[in-house]
C-alpha positions as CSV (number, residue, x, y, z in Angstrom):
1,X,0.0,0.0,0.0
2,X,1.0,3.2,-0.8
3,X,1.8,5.9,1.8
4,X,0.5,9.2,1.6
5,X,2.9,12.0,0.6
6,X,0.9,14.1,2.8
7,X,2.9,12.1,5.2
8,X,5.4,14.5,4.7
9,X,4.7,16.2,6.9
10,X,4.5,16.7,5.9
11,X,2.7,17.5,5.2
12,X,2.9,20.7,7.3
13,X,5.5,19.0,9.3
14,X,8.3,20.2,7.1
15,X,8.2,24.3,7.7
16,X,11.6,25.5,6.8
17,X,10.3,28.2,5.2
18,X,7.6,29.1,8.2
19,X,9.3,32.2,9.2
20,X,10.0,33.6,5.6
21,X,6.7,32.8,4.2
22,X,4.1,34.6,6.0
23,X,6.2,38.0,6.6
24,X,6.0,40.8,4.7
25,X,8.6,41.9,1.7
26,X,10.3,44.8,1.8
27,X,7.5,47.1,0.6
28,X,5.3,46.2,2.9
29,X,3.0,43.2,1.0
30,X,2.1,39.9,2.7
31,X,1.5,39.1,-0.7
32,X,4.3,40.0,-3.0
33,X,4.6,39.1,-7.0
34,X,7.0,36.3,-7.2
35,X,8.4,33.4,-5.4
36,X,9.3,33.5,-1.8
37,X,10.7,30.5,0.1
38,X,11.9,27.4,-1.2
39,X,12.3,25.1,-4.0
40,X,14.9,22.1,-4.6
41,X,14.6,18.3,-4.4
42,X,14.4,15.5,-1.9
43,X,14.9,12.4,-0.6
44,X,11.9,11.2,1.1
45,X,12.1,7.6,3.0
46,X,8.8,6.2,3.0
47,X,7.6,3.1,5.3
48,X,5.2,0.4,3.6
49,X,2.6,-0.3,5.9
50,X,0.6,-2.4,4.1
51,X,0.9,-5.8,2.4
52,X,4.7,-5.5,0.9
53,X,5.0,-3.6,3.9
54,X,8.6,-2.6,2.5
55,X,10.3,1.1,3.6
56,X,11.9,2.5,0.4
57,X,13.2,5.7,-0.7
58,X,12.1,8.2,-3.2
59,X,13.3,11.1,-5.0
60,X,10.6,13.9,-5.3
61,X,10.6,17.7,-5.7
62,X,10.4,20.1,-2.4
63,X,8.4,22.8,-2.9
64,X,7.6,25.5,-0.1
65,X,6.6,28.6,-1.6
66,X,4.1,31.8,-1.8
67,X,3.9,33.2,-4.9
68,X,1.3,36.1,-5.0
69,X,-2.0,34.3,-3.1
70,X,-0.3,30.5,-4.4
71,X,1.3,28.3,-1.7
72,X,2.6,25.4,-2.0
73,X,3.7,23.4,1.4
74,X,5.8,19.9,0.2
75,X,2.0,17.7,-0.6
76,X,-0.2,20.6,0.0
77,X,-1.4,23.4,-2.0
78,X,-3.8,26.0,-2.8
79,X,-5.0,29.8,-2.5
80,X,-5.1,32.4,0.1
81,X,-8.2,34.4,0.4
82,X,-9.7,36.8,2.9
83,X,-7.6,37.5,5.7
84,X,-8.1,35.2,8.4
85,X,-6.1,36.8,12.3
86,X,-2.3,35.6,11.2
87,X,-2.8,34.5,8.0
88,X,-5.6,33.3,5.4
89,X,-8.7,31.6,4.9
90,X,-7.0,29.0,1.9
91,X,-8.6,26.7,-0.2
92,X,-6.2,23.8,-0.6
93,X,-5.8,21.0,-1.6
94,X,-3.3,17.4,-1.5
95,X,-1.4,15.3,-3.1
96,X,-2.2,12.0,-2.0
97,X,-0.8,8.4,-3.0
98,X,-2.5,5.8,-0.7
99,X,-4.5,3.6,-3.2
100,X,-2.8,0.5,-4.2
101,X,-3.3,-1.8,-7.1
102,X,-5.7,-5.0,-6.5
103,X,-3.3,-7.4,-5.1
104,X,-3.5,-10.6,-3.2
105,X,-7.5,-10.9,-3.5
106,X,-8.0,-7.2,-2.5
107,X,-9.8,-4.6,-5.0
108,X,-8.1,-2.1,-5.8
109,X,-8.5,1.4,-4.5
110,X,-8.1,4.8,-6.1
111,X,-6.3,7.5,-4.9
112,X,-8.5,10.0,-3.3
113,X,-8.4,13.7,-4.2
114,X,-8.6,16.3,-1.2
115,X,-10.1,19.3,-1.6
116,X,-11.0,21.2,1.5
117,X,-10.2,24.7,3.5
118,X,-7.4,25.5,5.6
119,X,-5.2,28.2,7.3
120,X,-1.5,29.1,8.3
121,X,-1.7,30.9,11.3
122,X,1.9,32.4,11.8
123,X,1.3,34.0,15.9
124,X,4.1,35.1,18.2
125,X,3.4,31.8,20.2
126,X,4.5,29.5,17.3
127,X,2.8,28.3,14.2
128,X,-0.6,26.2,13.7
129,X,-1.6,24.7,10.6
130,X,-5.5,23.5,10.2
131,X,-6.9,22.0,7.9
132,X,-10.4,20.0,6.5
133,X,-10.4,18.1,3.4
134,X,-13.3,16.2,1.6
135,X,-12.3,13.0,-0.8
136,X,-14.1,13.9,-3.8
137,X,-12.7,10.3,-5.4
138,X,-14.2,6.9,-4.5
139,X,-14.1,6.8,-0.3
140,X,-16.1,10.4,0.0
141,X,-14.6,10.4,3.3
142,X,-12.9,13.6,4.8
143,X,-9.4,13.7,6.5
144,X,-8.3,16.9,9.1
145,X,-5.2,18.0,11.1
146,X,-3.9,20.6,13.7
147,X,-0.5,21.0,13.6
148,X,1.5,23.4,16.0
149,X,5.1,24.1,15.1
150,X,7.2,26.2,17.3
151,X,10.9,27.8,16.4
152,X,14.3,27.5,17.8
153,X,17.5,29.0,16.3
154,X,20.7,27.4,17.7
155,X,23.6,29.6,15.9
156,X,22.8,29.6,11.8
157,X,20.3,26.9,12.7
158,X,16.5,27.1,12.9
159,X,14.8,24.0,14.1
160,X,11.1,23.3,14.4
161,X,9.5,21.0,16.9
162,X,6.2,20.0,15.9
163,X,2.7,18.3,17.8
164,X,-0.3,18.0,15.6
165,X,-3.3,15.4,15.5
166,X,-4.9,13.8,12.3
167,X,-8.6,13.1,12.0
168,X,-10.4,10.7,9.4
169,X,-13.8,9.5,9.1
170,X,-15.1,6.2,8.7
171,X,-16.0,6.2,5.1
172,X,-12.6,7.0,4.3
173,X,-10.5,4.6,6.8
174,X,-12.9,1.6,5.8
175,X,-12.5,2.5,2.3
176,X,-8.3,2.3,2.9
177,X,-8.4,-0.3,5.0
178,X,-11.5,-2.1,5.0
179,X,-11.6,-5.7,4.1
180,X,-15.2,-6.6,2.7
181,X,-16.4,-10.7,2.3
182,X,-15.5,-10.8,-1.2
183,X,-12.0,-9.8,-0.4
184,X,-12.3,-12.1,2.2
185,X,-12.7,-15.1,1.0
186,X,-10.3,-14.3,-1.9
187,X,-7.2,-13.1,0.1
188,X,-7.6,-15.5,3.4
189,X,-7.6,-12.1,4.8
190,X,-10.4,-11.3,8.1
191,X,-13.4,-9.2,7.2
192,X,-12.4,-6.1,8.7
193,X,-15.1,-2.6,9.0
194,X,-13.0,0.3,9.9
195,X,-14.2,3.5,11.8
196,X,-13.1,6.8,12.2
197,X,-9.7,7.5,13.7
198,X,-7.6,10.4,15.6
199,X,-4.0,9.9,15.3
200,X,-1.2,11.9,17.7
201,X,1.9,13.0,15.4
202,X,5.4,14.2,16.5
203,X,8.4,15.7,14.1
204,X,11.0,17.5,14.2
205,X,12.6,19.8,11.1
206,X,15.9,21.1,11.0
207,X,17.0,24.3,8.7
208,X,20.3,25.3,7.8
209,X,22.4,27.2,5.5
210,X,24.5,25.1,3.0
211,X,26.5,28.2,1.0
212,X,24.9,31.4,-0.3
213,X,21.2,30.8,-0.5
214,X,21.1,27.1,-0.9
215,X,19.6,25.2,2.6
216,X,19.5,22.1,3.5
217,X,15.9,20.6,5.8
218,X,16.0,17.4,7.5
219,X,12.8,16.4,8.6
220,X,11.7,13.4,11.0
221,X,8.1,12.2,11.7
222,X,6.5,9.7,13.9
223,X,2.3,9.1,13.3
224,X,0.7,6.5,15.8
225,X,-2.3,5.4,14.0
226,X,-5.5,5.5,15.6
227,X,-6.8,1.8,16.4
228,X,-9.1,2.0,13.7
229,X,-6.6,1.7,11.1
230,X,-4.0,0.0,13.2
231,X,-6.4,-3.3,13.7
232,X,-7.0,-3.6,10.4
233,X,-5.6,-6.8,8.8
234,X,-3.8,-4.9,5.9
235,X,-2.1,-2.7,8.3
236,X,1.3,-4.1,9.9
237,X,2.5,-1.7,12.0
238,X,1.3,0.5,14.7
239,X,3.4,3.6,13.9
240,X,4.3,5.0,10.5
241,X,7.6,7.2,10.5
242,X,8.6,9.8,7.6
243,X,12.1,10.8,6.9
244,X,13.2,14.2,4.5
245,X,16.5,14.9,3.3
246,X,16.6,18.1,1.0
247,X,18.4,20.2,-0.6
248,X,16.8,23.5,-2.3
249,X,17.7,27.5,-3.3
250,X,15.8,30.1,-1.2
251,X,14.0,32.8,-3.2
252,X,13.7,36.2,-1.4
């Protein structure tokens, strides 16, 4: 089974550019015409939690950026609109790779499209990232997170601590990891209904500069899946961990 990118925390758990992004240019705009923040590549380590249930790792852009009213945050991406306290009222939405292939006696199931609101709150107390998304593919099941993400500079190095929760319904979780009689009786597997679920999340990001305005981020996050989705019989492990290194240029 494939895990999400939105794992990278990702999703929002990755915020190198937290600082830069949401402060105003040197004219004054919170909104300024052209790139500011991040873009390079990664390498991404990914666990299998499901039935190959093999970690690999995985080349893939990086991209945190505001260009204009577009953001893009690593698997997450969208427009600002009103003004919302800190930040914005955004429309985003996520890339997301958990479908898998039929496999083993299982159907096969598509990858869901998010689509939902959200906001970057940048505060003097730290960072918080919310967000409420709606699986316009097969599941029509809806995901959510809070994510706080403090700041600590240590010399040239800024590193960000980060607690957050994740939310998904039942239609989506039994869709992912829901085993029907059909499936069943093909793939030996237990019929399995799966509910909603709240999962805890930890990470931790670390920023630094490389030479000029090159930056390296490494990122680590731990995910303790709510019981839900950790008793189902295509699930293997309890915990899914996400690992980032990156390299990218930062635009002023």
């Amino acid at each position: 089974m494939k895990t999400t990118i939105a794992i990278f925390a990702a999703l929002l758990c990755a915020a190198p550019a937290m600082a830069q992004q949401a402060s105003p240019d040197a004219a004054g705009s919170e909104l300024p015409d052209r790139i500011v923040g991040d873009l390079g590549a990664g390498v991404f380590h990914l666990e299998r939690n499901g039935l190959s249930k093999h970690s690999h790792n995985t080349v893939l852009p990086y991209a945190y950026f505001d260009y204009g009213r577009f953001f893009a945050r690593l698997d997450t991406f969208g427009v600002k609109t009103a003004k919302l306290g800190y930040g914005y009222l955004e429309l985003a939405g996520r890339i997301n790779f958990e479908g898998f292939d039929a496999d083993r006696g299982l159907h096969r199931r598509s990858d869901p499209i998010p689509l939902g609101i959200g906001t970057y709150q940048e505060t003097p107390y730290g960072a918080f990232f919310l967000n409420a998304f709606y699986d316009f593919n097969k599941s029509h099941g809806t995901l959510a997170e809070a994510i706080y993400a403090a700041q600590v500079d240590v010399s040239r190095v800024s590193i960000y601590p980060q607690i957050g929760v994740e939310y998904r319904s039942g239609n989506y979780n039994n869709y992912f990891f829901g085993v029907d009689s059909t499936e069943s009786a093909a793939s030996g597997l237990r019929q399995y209904s799966a509910g909603s679920s709240t999962s805890p999340l930890l990470g931790l990001s670390a920023d630094m500069p490389v030479f000029g305005d090159w930056r390296l981020n490494l990122t680590w996050r731990r995910k303790w899946l709510g019981n839900s989705v950790a008793d189902s019989p295509l699930v293997h492990r309890k915990v899914e961990d996400m690992g980032l290194v990156a390299l990218s240029y930062h635009f002023k």
